[in-house]
C-alpha positions in Angstrom: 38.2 105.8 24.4 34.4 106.7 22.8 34.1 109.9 23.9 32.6 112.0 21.4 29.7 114.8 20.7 28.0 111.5 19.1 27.6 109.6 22.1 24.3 109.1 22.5 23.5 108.0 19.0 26.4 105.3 19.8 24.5 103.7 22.5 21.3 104.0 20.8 23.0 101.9 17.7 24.5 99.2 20.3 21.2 98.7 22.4 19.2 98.5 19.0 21.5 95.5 17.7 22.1 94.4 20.7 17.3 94.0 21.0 17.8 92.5 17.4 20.5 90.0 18.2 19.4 88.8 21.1 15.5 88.2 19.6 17.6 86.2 16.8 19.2 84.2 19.4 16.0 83.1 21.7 12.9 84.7 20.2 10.7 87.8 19.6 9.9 89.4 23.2 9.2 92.6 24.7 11.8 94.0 26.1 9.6 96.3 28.3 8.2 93.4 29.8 10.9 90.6 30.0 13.9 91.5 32.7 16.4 89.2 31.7 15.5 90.0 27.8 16.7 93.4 28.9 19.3 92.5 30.9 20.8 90.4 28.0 20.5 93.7 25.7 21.7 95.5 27.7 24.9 93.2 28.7 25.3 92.9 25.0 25.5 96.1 24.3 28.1 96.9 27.1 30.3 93.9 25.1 29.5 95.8 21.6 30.4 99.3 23.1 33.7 97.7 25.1 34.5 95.7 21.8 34.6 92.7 23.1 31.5 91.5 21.1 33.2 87.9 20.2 33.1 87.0 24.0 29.7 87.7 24.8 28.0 84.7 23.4 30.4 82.4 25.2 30.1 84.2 28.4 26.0 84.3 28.9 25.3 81.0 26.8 23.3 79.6 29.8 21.4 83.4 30.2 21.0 83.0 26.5 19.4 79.3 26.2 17.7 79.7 29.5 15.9 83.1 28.5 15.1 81.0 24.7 13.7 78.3 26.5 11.2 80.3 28.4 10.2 81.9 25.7 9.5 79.1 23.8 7.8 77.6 26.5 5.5 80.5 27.0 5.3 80.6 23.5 3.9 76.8 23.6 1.3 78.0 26.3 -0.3 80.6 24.6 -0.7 78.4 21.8 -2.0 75.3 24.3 -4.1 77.9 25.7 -5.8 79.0 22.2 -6.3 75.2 21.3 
């Protein structure tokens, strides 16, 4: 059980590795802006907090390639784009 008085510190800690992980994984984004960027924070963090962290990489490895594609890919646009 995590209950505590420090709860809310908790989350904070999994949702801010969970941002840097994930941008490790597939890419600097903003999470404010990309859905499935937040999605996969946020499904990380649910793994981290349940600690089950070792199965989350094996268990959104498609979410994960498929959200570093498109950021490289958007990436290579605005860089076409500047050209």
């Amino acid at each position: 059980m995590h209950i505590s008085h420090n709860e809310d510190e908790n989350l904070k800690h999994h949702l801010s590795f969970s941002y840097k992980a994930i941008q490790r994984k597939c890419g600097p984004f903003d999470i404010l802006a990309e859905e499935q960027g937040k999605e996969l924070v946020f499904e990380r963090a649910r793994y981290a907090y349940n600690d089950a962290l070792e199965y989350f990489d094996d268990n959104f490895l498609s979410e994960l390639n498929s959200f570093g594609l498109a950021l490289a890919f958007a990436a290579e646009e605005e860089t076409d784009e500047t050209i």
